[in-house]
C-alpha positions as CSV (number, residue, x, y, z in Angstrom):
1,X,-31.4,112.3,115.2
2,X,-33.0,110.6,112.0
3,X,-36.6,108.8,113.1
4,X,-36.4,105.9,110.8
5,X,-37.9,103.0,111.5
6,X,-37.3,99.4,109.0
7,X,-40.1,97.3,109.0
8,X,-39.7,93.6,108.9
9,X,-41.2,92.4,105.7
10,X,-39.3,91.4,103.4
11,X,-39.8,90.1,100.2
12,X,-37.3,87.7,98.1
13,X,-37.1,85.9,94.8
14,X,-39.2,83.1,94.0
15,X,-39.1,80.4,91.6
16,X,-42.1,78.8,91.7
17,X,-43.8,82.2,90.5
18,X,-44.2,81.0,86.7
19,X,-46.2,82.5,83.8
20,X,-46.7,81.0,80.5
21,X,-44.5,82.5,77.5
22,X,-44.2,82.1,73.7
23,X,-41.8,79.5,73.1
24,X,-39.9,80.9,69.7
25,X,-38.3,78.3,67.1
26,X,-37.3,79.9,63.9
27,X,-40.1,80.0,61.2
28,X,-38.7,80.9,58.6
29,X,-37.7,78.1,56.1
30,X,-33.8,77.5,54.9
31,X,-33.8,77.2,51.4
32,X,-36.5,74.0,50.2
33,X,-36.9,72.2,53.5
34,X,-39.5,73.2,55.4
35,X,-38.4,74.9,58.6
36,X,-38.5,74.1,62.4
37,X,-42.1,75.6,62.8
38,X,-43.6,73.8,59.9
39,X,-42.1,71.1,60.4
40,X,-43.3,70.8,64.2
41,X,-46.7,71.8,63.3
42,X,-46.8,69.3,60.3
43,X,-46.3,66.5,62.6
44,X,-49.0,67.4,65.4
45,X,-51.2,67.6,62.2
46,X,-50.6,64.2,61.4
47,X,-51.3,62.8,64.5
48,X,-54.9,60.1,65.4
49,X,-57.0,61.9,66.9
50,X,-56.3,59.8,69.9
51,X,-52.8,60.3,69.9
52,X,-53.5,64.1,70.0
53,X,-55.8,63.6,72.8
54,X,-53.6,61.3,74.8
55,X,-50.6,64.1,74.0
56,X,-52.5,67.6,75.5
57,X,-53.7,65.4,78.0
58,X,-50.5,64.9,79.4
59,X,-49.8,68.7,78.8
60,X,-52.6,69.5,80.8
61,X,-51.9,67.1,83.6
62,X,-48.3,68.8,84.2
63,X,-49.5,72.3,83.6
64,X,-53.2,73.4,83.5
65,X,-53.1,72.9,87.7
66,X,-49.8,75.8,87.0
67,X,-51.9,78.1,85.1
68,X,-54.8,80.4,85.1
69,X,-57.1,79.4,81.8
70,X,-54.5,77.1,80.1
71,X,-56.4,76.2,77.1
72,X,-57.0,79.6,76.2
73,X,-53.6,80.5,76.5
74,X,-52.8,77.5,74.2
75,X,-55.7,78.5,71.7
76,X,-54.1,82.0,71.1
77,X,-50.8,80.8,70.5
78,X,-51.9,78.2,67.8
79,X,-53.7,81.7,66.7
80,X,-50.2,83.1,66.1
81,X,-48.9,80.3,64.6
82,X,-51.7,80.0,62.5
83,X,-51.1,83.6,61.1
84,X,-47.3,82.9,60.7
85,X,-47.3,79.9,58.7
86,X,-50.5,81.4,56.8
87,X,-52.8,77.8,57.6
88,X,-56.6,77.6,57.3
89,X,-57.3,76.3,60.9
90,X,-60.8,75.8,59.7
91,X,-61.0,72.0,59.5
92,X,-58.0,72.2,62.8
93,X,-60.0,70.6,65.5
94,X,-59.6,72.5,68.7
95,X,-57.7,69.2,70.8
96,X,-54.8,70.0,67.9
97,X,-54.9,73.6,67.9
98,X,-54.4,73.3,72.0
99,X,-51.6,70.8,71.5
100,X,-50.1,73.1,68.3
101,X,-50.0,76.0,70.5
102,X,-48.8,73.9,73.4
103,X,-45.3,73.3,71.7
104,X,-44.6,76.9,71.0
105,X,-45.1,78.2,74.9
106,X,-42.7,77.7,77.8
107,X,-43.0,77.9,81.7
108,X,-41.0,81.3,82.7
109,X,-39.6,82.0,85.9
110,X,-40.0,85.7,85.8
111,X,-38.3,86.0,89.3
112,X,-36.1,83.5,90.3
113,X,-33.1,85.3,90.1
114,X,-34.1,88.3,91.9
115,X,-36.6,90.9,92.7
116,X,-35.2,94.6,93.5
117,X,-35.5,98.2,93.1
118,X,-39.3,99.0,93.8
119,X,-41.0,102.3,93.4
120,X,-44.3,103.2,95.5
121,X,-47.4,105.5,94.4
122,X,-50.7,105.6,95.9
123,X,-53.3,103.1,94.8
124,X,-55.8,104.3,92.0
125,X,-58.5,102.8,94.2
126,X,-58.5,104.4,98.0
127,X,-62.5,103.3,98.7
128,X,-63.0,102.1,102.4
129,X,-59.8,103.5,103.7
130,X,-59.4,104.3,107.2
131,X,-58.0,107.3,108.4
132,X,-54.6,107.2,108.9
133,X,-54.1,104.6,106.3
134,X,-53.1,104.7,102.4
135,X,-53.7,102.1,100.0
136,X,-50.6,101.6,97.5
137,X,-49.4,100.2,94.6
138,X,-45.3,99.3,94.3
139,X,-44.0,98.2,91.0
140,X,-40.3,95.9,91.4
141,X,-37.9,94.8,88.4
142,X,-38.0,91.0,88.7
143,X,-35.3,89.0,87.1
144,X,-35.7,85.7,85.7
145,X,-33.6,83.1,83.3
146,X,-31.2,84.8,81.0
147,X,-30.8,87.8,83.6
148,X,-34.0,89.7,81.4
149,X,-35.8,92.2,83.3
150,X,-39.5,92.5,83.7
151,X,-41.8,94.6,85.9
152,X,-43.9,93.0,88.9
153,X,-46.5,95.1,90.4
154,X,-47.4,94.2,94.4
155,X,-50.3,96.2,96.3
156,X,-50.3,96.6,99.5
157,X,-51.8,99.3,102.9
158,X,-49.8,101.5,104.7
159,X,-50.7,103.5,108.3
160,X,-49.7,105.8,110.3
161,X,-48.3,103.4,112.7
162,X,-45.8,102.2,110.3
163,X,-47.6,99.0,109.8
164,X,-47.8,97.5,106.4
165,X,-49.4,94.4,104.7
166,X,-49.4,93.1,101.1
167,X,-52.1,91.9,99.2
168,X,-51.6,88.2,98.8
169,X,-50.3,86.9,95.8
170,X,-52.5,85.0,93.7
171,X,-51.7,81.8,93.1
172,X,-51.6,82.2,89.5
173,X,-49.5,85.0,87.5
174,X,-50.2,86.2,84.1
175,X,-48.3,88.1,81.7
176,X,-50.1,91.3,80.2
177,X,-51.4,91.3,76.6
178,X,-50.2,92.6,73.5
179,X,-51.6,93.2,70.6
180,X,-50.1,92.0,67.1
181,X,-47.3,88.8,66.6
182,X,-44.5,88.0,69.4
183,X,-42.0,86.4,66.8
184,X,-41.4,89.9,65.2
185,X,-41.1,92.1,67.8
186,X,-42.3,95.7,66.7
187,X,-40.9,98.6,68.0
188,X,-42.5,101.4,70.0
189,X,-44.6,102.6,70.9
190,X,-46.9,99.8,71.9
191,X,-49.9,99.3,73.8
192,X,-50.6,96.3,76.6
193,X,-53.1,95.1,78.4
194,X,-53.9,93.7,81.8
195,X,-56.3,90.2,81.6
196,X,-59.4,91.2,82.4
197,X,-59.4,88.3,85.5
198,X,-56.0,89.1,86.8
199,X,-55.1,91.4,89.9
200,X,-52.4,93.5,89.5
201,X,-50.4,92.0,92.2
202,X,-50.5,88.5,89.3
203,X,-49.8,90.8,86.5
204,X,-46.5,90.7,84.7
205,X,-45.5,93.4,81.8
206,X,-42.3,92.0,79.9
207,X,-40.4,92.8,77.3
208,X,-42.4,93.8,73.9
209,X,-40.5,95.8,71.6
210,X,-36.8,95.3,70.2
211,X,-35.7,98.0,72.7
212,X,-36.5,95.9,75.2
213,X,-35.6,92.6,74.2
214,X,-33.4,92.3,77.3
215,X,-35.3,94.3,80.0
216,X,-37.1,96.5,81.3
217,X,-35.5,98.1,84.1
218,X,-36.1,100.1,87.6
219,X,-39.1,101.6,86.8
220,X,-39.7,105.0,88.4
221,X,-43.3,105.4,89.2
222,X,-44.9,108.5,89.7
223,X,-48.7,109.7,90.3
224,X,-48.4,112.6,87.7
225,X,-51.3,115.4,87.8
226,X,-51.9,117.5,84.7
227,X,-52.6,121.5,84.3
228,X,-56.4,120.2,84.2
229,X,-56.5,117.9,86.9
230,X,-56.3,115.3,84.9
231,X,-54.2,112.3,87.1
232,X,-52.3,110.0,85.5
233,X,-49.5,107.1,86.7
234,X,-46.4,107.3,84.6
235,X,-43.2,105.5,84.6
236,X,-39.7,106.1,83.4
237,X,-37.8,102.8,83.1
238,X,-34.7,101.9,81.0
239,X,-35.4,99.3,77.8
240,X,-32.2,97.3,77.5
241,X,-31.8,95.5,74.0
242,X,-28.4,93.5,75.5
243,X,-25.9,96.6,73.3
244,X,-28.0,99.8,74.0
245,X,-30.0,101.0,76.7
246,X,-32.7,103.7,76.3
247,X,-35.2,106.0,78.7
248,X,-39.3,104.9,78.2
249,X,-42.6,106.2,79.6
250,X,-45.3,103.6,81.1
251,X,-48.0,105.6,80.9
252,X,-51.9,104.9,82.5
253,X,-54.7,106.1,83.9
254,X,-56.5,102.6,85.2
255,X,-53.6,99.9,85.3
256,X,-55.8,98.0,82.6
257,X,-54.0,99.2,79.9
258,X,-50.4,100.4,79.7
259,X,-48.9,102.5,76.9
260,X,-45.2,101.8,76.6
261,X,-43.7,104.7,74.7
262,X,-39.9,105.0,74.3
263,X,-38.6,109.0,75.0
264,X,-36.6,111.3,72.5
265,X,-33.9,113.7,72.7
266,X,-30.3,113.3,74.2
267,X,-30.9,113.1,77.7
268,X,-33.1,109.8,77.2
269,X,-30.0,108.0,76.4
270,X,-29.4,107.5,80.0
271,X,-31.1,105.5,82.9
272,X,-32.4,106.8,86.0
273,X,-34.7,109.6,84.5
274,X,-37.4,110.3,87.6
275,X,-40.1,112.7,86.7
276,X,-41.5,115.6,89.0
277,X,-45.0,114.8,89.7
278,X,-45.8,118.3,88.1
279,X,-45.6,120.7,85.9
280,X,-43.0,123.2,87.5
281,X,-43.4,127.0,86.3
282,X,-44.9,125.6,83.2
283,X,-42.6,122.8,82.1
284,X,-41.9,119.1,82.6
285,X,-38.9,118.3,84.4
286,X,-36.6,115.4,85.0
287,X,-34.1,114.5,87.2
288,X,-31.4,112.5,85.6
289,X,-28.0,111.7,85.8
290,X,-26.6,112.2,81.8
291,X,-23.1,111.8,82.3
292,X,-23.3,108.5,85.0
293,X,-21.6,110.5,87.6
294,X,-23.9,113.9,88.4
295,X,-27.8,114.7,88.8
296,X,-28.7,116.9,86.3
297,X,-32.1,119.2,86.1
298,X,-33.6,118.7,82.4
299,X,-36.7,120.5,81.6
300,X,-39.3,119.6,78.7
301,X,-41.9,121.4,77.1
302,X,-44.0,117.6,76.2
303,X,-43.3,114.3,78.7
304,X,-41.9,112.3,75.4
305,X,-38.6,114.7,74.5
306,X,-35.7,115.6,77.2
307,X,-32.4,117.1,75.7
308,X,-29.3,118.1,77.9
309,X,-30.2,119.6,81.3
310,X,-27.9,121.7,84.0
311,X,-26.0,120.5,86.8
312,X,-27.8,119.8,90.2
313,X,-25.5,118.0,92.1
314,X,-21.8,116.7,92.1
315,X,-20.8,114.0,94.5
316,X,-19.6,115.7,97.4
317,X,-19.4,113.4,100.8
318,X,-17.0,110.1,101.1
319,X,-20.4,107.7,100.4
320,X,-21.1,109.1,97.2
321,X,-17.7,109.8,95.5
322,X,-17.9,107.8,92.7
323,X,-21.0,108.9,91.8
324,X,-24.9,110.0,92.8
325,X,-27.9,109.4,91.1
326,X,-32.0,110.0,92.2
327,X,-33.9,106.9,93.9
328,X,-37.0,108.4,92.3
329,X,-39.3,111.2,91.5
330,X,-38.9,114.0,93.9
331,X,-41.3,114.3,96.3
332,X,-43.1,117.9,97.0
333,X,-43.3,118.6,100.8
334,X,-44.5,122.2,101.8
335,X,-40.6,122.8,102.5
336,X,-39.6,122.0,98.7
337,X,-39.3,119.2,96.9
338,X,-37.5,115.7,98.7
339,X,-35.4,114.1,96.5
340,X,-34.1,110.7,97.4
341,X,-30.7,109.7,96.1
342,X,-28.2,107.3,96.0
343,X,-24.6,107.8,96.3
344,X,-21.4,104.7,95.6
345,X,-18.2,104.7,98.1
346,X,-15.5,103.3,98.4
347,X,-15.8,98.9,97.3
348,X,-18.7,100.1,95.0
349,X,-20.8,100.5,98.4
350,X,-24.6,101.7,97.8
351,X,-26.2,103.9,100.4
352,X,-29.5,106.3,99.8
353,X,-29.4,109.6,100.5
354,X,-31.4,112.9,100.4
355,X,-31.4,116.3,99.0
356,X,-34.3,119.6,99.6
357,X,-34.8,121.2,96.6
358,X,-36.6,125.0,96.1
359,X,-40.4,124.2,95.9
360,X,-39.9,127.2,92.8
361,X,-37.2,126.7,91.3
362,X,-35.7,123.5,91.7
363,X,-32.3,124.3,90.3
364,X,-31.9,125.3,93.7
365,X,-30.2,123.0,96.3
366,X,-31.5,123.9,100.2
367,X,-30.3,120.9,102.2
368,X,-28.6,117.8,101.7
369,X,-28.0,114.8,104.3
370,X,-24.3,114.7,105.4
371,X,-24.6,111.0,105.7
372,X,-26.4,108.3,104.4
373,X,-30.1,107.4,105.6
374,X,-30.0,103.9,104.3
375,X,-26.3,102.1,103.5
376,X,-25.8,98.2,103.3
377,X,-24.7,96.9,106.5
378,X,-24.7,93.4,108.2
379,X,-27.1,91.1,106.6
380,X,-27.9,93.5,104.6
381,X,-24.5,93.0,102.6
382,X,-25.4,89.7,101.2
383,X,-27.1,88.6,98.0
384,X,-26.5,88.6,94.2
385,X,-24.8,92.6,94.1
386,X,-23.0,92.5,97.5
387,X,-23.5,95.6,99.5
388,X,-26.0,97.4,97.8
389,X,-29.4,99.5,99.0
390,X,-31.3,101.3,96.0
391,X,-34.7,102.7,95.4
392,X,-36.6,103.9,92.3
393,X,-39.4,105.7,94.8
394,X,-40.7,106.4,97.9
395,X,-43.6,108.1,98.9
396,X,-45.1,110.6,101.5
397,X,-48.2,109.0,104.1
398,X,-49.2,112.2,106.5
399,X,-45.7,112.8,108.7
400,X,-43.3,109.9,107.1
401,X,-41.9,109.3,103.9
402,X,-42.5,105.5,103.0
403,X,-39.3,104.4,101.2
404,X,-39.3,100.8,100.2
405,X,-35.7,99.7,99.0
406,X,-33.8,96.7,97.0
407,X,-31.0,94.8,99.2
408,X,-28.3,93.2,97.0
409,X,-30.4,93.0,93.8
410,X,-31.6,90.0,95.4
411,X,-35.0,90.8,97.9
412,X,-37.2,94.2,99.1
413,X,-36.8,95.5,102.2
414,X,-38.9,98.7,103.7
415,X,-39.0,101.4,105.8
416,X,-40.5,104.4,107.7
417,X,-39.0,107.9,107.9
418,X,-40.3,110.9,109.6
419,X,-40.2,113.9,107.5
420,X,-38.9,116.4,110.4
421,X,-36.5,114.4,111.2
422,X,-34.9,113.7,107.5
423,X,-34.9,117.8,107.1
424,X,-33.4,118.2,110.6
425,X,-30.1,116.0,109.3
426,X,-29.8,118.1,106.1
């Protein structure tokens, strides 16, 4: 009998979580007149000095109280702006500057829509744990205006017990920090960076590069260790650019900076890539699903370039006829390597199940669950994708695998299962 225990946390989309973002009107001039930008920025120049103070003053009354070091936020915008429109800000008092940089941001609800599909690693920081408890880190693809994806980060404690709590949530989120001009988005690979002031449960990494101009999606965390030793946190995600979708790395070794580099080959055409934690008999490997119906194996001699892989797994039981896919990076038990999946039934029905792969050669399929661990039922039904449970990672904590899971693209839910028990169902 499966030993799974759901904890009763949840947690659900919020509006009132809000960072600051660049507020884009076009730049570029049509013709003679001078465009929207210049225009805008003319006028702010041309205001009294009291009228400019009177104006950010009643900016800052509706938003300073919202944000975490307003002003500066403001100041680096006008900083953009500035190298845009190629002004010498050198006789630009700082009251216009703030007010200049003011009318190119916007408040963003990064997840008012919905917050879903987390993945769970251990914590880079495990100081003053007691035994039987784990410190962790979950990243989970909030959804905000315009249906764009971004990835929230939540830390949190685990035990033994099954007990969890979550670091609170500061009161003020911030967006990370990237390096060159938002109004031309580059493309990748890019670097960003965490404010130095911000926790990581405030921090917010959103779309940067054209690829992701529409999302970044279900990111699969993983805590990677290297032939050296060397440990490392990466994460495959999907950058959606609202035509084409392709498979990224999040790569970091201190959560302060983040490299965001986009993947090569044919197999990164596809979503759902989740990396072994690794190497395997001297390679990389991935498991994927490249054709949006099977899981595939796809090996790699470097972590950047995956081309076509062999088959794994075909949808076998009534759950997952219409097609499988992984909820994550396998997991590597002393048995072989756990790999969570997910399998869609009949009325597009979600449910998660699991696979045993060979701990040496992972081509090779030892168990698989007959039935579902995790399928939408009751309340669970409900939310913005009816009837839906999906993952992007669990984790193992002594005797249990930690799985926490997305209900109905629309909150988080979690749970405990014991690892004897999952292998006994197989």
């Amino acid at each position: 009998m499966l030993d799974l225990v759901n904890h009763p946390l949840r947690l659900h989309a919020d509006p009132s979580r809000v960072v600051v973002r660049p507020f884009h009107i076009a730049w570029q001039s049509n013709g003679a007149a001078p465009s929207r930008t210049e225009r805008l920025v003319g006028e702010v120049l041309a205001m009294s000095a009291q009228d400019t103070r009177h104006q950010l003053e009643v900016v800052l009354k509706d938003f300073e109280a919202r944000h975490w070091q307003t002003r500066r936020v403001f100041m680096t915008r006008y900083d953009e702006i500035e190298a845009l429109l190629g002004l010498d800000g050198t006789e630009i008092g700082d009251e216009k500057r703030q007010l200049i940089g003011a009318y190119f941001c916007h408040e963003y609800s990064y997840a008012a829509a919905a917050l879903m599909n987390p993945s769970a690693v251990p914590h880079f920081d495990q100081t003053g744990m007691q035994p039987g408890s784990l410190r962790i880190l979950m990243s989970m693809r909030a959804v905000g205006e315009g249906h764009i994806s971004s990835v929230a980060f939540r830390e949190g404690i685990i035990t033994s017990q099954n007990e969890m709590r979550l670091a609170p949530e500061p009161p003020f989120a911030t967006a990370v920090d990237a390096i060159g001009n938002e109004e031309e988005m580059p493309e990748g690979p890019v670097t960003v960076y965490r404010h130095r002031d911000s926790t990581l449960s405030g921090t917010v990494i959103f779309p940067i590069t054209r690829a992701q101009s529409k999302g970044l999606e279900d990111m699969r965390l993983v805590h990677f260790t290297h032939d050296s030793g060397e440990e490392e946190w990466i994460g495959t995600y999907t950058a959606y650019n609202g035509s084409e979708i392709q498979s990224e790395l999040l790569r970091t070794r201190d959560f302060r900076a983040f490299d965001l580099v986009p993947m090569t080959g044919s197999a990164a055409r596809n979503k759902g890539m989740g990396l072994f934690p690794r190497k395997v008999n001297g390679q990389y490997m991935m498991i994927g699903r490249q054709d949006g119906e099977n899981l595939f194996l796809i090996k790699s001699d470097t972590l950047t370039h995956w081309d076509e892989g062999e088959m794994l797994l075909k949808p076998q039981y009534p759950w997952e006829l219409v097609q499988i896919g992984n909820c994550g990076p396998p997991i590597e038990l002393d048995e072989g390597w756990l790999l969570l999946t997910h399998g869609v039934g009949a009325m597009r029905k979600y449910a998660i199940g699991a696979v045993l792969l060979d701990k040496d050669d992972p081509s090779k399929v030892i168990g698989r669950t007959r039935e579902p661990i995790l399928a939408a039922a009751n309340e669970d039904r409900e939310g913005y994708v009816p009837n839906v449970v999906y993952s992007c990672g669990a984790l193992r904590h002594g005797d249990k695998i930690f799985i926490p899971y997305g209900v109905a693209d629309s909150s988080v839910a979690f749970a405990f299962v014991t690892i004897d028990s999952l292998l006994a169902v197989m």
